[in-house]
C-alpha positions in Angstrom: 31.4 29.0 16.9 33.1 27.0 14.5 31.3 26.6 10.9 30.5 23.5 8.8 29.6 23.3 4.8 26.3 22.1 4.1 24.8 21.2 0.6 21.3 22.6 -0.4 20.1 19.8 -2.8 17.0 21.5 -3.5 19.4 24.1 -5.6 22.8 22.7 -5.1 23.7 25.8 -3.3 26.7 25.2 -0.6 26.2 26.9 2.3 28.6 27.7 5.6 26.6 27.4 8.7 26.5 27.3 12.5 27.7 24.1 14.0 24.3 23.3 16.0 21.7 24.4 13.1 18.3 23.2 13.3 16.8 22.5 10.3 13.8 24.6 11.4 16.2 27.2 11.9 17.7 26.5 8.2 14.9 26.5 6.3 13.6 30.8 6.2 17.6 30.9 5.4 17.5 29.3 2.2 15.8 28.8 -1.1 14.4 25.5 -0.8 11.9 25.7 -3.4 8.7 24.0 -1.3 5.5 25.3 -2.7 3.7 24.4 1.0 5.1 24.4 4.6 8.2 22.5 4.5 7.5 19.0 6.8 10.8 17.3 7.6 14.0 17.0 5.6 16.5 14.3 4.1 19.4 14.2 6.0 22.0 12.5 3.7 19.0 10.9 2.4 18.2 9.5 6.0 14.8 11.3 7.0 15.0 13.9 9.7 12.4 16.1 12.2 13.0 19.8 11.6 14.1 19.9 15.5 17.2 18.1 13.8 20.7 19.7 14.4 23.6 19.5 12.3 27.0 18.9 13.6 29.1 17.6 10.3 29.3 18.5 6.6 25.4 17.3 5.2 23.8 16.8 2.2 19.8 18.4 3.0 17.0 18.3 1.1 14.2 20.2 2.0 10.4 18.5 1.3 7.0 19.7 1.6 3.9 17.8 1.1 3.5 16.9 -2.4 6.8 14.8 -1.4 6.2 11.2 -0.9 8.0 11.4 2.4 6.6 14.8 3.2 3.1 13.2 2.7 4.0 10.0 4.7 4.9 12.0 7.6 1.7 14.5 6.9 -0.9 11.9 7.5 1.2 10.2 10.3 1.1 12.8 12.4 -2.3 13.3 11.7 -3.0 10.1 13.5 -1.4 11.4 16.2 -3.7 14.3 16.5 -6.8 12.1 16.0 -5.1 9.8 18.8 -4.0 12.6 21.1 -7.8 14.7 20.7 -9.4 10.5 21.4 -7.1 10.2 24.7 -8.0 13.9 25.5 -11.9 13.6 25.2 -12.3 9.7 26.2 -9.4 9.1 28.6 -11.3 5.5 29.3 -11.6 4.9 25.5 -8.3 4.3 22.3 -8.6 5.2 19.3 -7.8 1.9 16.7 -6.5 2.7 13.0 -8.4 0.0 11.3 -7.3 0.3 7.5 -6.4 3.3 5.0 -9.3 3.8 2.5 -9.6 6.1 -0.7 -8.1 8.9 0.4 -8.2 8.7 4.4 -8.1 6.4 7.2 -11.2 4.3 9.1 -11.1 4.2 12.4 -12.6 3.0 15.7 -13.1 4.4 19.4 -13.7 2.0 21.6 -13.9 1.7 25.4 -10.9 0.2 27.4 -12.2 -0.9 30.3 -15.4 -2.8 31.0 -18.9 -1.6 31.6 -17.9 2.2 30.3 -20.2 3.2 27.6 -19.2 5.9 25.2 -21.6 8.6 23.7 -22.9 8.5 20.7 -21.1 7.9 17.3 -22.0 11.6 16.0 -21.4 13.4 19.5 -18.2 11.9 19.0 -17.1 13.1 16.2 -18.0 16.3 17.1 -16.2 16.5 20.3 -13.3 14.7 19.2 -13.2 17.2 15.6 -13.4 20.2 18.0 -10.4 19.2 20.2 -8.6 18.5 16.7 -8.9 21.9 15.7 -8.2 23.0 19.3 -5.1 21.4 19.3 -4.2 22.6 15.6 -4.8 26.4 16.7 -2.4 26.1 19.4 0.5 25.3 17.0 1.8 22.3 19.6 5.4 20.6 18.5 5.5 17.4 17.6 8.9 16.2 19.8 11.0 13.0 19.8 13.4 11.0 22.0 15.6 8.7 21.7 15.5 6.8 25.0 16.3 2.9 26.5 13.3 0.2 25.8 12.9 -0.3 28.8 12.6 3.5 29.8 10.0 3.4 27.4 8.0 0.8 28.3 8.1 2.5 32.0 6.4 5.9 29.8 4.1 4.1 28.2 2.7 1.6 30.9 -0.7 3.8 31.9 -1.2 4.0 28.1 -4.2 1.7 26.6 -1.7 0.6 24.2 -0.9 -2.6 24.6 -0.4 -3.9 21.3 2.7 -1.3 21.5 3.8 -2.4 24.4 4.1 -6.1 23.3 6.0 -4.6 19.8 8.2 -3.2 22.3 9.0 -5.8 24.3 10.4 -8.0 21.4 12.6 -5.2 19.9 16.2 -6.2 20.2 18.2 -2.8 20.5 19.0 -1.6 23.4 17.7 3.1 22.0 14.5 3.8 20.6 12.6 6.7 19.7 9.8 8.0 21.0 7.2 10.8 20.4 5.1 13.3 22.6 2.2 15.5 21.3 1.5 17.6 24.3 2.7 15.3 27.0 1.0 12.3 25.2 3.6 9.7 24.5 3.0 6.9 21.8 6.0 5.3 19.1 5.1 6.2 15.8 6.6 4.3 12.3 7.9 7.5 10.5 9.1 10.7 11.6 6.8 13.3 12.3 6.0 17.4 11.2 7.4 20.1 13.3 3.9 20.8 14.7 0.3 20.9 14.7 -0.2 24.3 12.8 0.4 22.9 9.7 -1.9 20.3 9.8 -4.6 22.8 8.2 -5.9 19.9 5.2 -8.0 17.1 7.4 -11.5 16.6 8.4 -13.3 14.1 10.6 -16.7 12.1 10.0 -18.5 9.3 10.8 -18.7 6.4 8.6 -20.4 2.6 8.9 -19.4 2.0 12.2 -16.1 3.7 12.6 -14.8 7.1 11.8 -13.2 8.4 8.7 -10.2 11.0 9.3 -9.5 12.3 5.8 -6.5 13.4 4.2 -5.1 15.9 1.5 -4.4 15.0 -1.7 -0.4 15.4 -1.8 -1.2 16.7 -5.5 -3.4 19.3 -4.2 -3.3 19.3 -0.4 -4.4 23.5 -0.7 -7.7 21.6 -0.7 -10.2 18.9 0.9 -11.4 16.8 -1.8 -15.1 15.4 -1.3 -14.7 11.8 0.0 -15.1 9.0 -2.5 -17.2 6.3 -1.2 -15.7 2.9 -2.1 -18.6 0.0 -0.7 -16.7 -2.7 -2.3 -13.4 -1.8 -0.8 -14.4 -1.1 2.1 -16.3 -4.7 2.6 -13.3 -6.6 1.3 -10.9 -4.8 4.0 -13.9 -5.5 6.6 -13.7 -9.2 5.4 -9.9 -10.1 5.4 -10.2 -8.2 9.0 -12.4 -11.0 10.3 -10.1 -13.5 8.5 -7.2 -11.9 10.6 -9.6 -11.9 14.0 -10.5 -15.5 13.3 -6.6 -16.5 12.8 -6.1 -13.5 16.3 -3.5 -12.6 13.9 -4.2 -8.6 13.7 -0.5 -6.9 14.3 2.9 -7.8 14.2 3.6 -9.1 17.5 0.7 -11.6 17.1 2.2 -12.9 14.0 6.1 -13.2 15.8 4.2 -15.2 18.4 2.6 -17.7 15.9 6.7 -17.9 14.3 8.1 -18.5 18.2 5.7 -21.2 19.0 5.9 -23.4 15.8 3.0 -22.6 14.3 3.5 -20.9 11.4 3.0 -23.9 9.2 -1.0 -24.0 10.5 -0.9 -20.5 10.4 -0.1 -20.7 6.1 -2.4 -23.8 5.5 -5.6 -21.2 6.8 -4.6 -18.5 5.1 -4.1 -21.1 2.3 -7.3 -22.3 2.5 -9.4 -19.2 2.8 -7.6 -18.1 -0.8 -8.8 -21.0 -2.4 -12.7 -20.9 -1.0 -12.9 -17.1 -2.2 -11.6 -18.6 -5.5 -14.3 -20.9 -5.6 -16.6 -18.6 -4.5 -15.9 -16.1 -7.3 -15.7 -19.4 -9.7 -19.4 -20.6 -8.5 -20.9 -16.4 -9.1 -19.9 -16.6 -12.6 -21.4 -20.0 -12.9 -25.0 -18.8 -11.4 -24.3 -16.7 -14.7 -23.5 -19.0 -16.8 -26.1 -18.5 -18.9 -24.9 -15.1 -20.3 -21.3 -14.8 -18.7 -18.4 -15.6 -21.4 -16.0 -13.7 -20.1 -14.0 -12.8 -16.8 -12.1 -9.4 -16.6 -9.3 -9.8 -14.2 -7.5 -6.5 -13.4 -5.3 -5.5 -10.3 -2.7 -2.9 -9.8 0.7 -4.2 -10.0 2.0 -7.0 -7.7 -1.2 -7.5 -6.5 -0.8 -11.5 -8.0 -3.3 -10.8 -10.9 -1.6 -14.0 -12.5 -1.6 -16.7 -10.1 -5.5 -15.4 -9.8 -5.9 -15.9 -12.9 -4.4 -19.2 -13.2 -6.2 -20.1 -10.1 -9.3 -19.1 -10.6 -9.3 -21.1 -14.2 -9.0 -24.4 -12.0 -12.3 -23.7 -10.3 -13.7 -23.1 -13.0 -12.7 -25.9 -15.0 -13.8 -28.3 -11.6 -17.5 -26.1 -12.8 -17.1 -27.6 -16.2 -15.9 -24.8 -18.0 -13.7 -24.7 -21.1 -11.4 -22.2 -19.7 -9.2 -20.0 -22.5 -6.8 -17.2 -21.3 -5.9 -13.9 -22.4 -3.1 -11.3 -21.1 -3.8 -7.9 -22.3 0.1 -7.9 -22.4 0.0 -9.1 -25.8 -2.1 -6.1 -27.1 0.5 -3.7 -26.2 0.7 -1.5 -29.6 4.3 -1.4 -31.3 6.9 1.2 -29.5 6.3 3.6 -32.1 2.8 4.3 -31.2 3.3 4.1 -27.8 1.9 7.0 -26.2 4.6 9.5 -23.7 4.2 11.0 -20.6 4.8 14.7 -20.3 8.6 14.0 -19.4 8.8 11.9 -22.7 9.4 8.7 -21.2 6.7 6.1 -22.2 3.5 5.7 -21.0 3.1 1.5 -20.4 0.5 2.3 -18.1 -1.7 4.4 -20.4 -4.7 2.6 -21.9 -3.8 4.2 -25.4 -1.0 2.0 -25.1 -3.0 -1.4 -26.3 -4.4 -2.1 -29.7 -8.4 -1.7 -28.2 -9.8 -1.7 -31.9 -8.2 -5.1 -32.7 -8.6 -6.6 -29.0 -13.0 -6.1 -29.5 -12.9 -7.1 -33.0 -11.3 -10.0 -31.9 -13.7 -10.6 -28.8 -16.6 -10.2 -31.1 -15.1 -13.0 -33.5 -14.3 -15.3 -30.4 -17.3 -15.0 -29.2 -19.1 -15.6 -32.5 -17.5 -19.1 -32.4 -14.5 -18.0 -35.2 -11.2 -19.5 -34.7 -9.2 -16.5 -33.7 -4.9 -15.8 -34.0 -4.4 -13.8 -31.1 -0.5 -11.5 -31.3 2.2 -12.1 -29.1 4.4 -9.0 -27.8 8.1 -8.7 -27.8 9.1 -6.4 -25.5 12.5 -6.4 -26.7 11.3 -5.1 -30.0 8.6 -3.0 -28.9 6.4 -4.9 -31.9 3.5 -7.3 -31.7 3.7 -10.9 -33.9 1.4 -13.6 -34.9 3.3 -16.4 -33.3 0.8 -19.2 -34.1 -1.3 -18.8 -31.1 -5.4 -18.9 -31.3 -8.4 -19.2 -29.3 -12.0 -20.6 -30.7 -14.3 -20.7 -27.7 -17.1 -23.2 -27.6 -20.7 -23.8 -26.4 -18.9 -24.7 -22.5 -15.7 -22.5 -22.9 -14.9 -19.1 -20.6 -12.6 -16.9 -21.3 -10.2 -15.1 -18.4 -8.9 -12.1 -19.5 -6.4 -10.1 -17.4 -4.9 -7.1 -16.8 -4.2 -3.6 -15.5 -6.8 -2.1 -17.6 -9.6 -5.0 -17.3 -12.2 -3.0 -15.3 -11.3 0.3 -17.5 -15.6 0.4 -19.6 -12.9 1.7 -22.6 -11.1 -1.4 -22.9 -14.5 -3.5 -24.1 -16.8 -0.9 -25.1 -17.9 -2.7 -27.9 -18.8 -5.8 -26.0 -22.0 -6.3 -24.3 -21.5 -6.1 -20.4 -23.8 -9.1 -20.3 -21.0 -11.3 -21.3 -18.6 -9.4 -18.7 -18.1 -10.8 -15.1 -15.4 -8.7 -13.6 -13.4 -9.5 -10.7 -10.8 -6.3 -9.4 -7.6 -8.3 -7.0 -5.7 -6.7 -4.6 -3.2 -7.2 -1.6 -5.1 -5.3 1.4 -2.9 -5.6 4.2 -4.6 -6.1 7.1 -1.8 -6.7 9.7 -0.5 -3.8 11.7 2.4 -3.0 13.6 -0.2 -2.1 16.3 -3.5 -0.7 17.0 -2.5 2.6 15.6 0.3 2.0 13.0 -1.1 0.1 10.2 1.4 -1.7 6.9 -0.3 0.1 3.7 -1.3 -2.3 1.4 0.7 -0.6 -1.2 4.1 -1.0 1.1 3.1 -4.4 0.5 3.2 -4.7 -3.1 6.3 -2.7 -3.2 8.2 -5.3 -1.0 6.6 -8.0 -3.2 7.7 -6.5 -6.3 11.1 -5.7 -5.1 11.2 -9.7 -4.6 9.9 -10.8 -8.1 11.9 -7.9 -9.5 14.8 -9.4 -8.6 13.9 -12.5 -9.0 12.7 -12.6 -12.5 14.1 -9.9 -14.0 17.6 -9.0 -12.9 16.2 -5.4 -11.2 18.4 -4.1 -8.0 15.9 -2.7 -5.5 17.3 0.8 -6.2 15.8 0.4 -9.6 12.7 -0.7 -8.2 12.2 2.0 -5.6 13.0 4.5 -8.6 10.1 3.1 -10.7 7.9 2.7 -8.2 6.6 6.4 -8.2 5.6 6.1 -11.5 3.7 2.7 -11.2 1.8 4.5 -7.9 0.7 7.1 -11.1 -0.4 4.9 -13.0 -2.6 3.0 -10.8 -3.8 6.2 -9.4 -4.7 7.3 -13.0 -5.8 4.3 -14.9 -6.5 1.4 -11.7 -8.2 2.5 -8.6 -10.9 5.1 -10.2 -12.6 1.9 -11.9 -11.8 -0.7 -8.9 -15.3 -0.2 -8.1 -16.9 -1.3 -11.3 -16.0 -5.3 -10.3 -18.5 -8.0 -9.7 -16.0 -8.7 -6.8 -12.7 -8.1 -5.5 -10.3 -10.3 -4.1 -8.0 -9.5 -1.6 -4.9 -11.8 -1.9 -2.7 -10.2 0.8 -1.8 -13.2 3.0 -1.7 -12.7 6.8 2.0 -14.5 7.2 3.5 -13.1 3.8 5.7 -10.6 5.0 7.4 -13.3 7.4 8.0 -14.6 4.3 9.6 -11.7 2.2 12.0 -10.6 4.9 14.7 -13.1 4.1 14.6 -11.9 0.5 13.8 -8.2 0.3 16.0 -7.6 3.9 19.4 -7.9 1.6 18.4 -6.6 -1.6 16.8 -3.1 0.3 20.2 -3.1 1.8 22.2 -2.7 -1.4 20.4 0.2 -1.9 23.1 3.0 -1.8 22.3 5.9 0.7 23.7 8.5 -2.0 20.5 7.9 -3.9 17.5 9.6 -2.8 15.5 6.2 -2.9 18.0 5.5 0.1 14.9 7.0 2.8 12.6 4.5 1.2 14.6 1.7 2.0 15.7 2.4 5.3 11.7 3.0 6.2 10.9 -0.5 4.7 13.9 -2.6 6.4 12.1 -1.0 9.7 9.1 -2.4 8.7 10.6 -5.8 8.1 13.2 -6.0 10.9 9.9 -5.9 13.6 8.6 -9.2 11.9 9.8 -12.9 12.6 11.5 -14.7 9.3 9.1 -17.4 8.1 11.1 -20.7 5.7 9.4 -20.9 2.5 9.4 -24.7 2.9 5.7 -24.7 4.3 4.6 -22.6 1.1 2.4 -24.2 -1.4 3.1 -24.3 -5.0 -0.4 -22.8 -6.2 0.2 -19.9 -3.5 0.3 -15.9 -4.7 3.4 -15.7 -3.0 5.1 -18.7 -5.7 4.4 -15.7 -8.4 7.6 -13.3 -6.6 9.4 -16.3 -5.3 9.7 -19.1 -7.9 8.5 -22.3 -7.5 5.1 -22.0 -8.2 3.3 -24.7 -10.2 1.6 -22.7 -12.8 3.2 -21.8 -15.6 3.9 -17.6 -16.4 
């Protein structure tokens, strides 16, 4: 048989092998230095199953869990366990992937045909848990195919799918590929692991009124971390899903059909308008404060439109009758110097230690004591901060909006009463799915926003973007979420039509991104995100909307 060279990128060892290798058949062969089970591979950066076979010379990487792809694919085919043990237990119910929370997914079961009554909610969990682990023990592969549209429509017909079937139906190509977990067909957004026996990290419960299928922490995915109830999270993804019900904009296809009949301009002008009455909202809960309130903390992780919040937010508050002053904790960066470093030596932007808190509360405490205050600007090109003539002295009426990653963090203000705090925490929640089962992840969102504004603003390619993004996802994970929690109220300011929006600009710049890097997987996964979804023109776009902060245009000044 004749022989091909391979390279092993997890060493750099070059390798002769078998024309026809598996990658499942590659991996005991080699040192691939993956700490757990190794999930899938990058295939000339291009993600691959480990049924895979290799016919030319290929670049292979090898990735376990703790990988960002290896964990994409981990908890994607967990779904398809939950969905497979659902169809298996309840053949007259589906299961629906409502929204990922802390650290798993929230679910439904519900019936598909009319006048069946399911059990319930705890005998369900335990039936459908016991089939999971069923299913796990018997080690089933996870298979794909690549077969015609219409072929797989045909497969899929009997299914209770039919939010897949109507993403199907508006595909353009002619090959797709489809999965099977023991005879059980569905189309899944990512590749998949080679089977069920190594999804041992998972558990099942019930939770509000849906079911909670919790994942591994790709950091320590040996072990099941307790769950990490988040109320106010999980209220403000319940809400924007009754904004999306109320629009019947819930997945992808119902969002193409709103573009193909003309009506995405009524479409923007809702989503519009429900923006700005939760910005009022929040504007009159700090004013049934007024009394003691002198402050709003704004924080958000990044592209999450903290900014245009803020700015926005200001307006109602001013229509309360508030003096409204402004402060961006950008300008209490500490000089480069004292910048604290990350263990690789690069530094650490997203560390709290990197602002100035001593002179930020002594200067709250002044403000608030009615003293004219002269706040520092930050040159980032210098690394130093500088009096540039800018002050603040609040009066009897005045508010002031202070924003920022680390807002809701108790160390930023700790010298500062909390009476005088009203905190708000802003986020984009997607709520829009591909379908019933495949959901967009809010922070897939944010990514392809900040790819946008990167660009846009300050001259990054979406390779250096994609390469930076890791690091943000650290940071937030480490200084953001664990205090998300502590806010008056959050904010959700994904917008139902937004990625309609994006296409026309991320489409191209995720393209440039050069498939000898290894961010290459990342863009190819996002531009199959995008293709599914109808371009929207920006034309219909208001100039005070979130999505003016990544696009230009907006009227607020930043």
């Amino acid at each position: 048989m004749q022989q091909i060279e391979i390279v092993i990128e997890n060493t750099g060892e070059r390798r002769m092998i078998d024309q026809g290798t598996s990658l499942s058949e590659l991996a005991p062969k080699v040192d691939h230095h993956c700490k757990y089970p190794v999930l899938c591979a990058l295939v000339n950066n291009k993600i691959k199953m480990m049924s895979y076979r290799i016919f030319k010379p290929k670049s292979v990487r090898f990735v376990d869990i703790t990988h960002r792809q290896g964990y994409r694919i981990y908890i994607t085919s967990l779904c398809f366990l939950l969905y497979k043990a659902v169809r298996d237990c309840y053949p007259k119910a589906v299961l629906t992937i409502d929204h990922w929370m802390v650290n798993g997914f929230f679910c439904k079961v519900e019936p598909v045909e009319e006048g069946y009554t399911l059990p319930p909610q705890l005998e369900i969990v335990r039936t459908v848990r016991d089939r999971m682990v069923e299913l796990q023990h018997q080690d089933l592969p996870f298979l794909s195919k690549s077969m015609l549209v219409s072929d797989a429509l045909k497969l899929i017909e009997g299914e209770p799918i039919p939010t897949t079937q109507r993403l199907l139906k508006g595909l353009t190509q002619l090959y797709i590929e489809m999965h099977f977990l023991g005879g059980t067909p569905h189309k899944w957004a990512t590749r998949l692991v080679p089977s069920t026996g190594v999804l041992t990290q998972w558990d099942l419960r019930s939770f509000a009124n849906g079911y909670l299928l919790q994942c591994p922490d790709p950091t320590m995915p040996e072990k099941l971390d307790l769950y990490q109830d988040a109320p106010k999270l999980f209220n403000i993804f319940q809400e924007h899903h009754n904004w999306a019900k109320l629009l019947n904009v819930t997945t992808v296809d119902d969002l193409n059909e709103e573009v193909r009949n003309h009506r995405e301009n009524h479409l923007i002008q809702v989503s519009e308008a429900l923006h700005e009455k939760k910005y009022a909202s929040i504007a009159d809960m700090v004013d049934q404060r007024r009394d003691k309130v002198r402050m709003v903390l704004l924080a958000g992780p990044s592209s999450s439109g903290k900014t245009t919040s803020c700015r926005r937010l200001a307006v109602q508050l001013a229509v309360l009758g508030f003096d409204v002053k402004q402060l961006s904790l950008d300008d209490y960066f500490v000089s480069r110097d004292k910048t604290p470093r990350q263990p690789n030596g690069d530094y650490d932007f997203e560390a709290i230690e990197a602002l100035d808190i001593p002179l930020l509360n002594e200067q709250l405490q002044q403000m608030f004591d009615g003293k004219e205050v002269k706040i520092p600007t930050y040159d980032f090109k210098k690394g130093e901060p500088y009096f540039s003539g800018k002050s603040i002295q609040l009066k009897k009426d005045s508010i002031l909006v202070v924003e920022g990653i680390h807002a809701l963090n108790p160390m930023l203000t700790a010298e500062i009463d909390d009476e005088l705090k009203f905190k708000v925490y802003v986020s984009a929640l997607t709520q829009i799915a591909l379908d019933k089962q495949n959901i967009i992840r809010s922070n897939d969102n944010r990514l392809i926003r900040r790819i946008v504004r990167d660009n846009n603003f300050r001259g990054y390619s979406a390779l250096a973007t994609l390469q930076r993004w890791p690091s943000v996802r650290t940071g937030e994970q480490r200084h953001i979420f664990p205090y998300q929690e502590n806010a008056d109220v959050m904010f959700n300011s994904a917008l139902l039509y937004e990625l309609g929006i994006l296409r026309p600009f991320a489409e191209p710049l995720l393209k440039m991104v050069p498939q000898s890097s290894e961010e290459y997987a990342e863009s190819v996964r996002l531009l199959s995100i995008l293709e599914l979804i109808e371009p929207i023109q920006t034309k219909f776009i208001p100039p005070t909307s979130i999505l003016r902060e990544f696009l230009g245009e907006s009227s607020f000044e930043y």
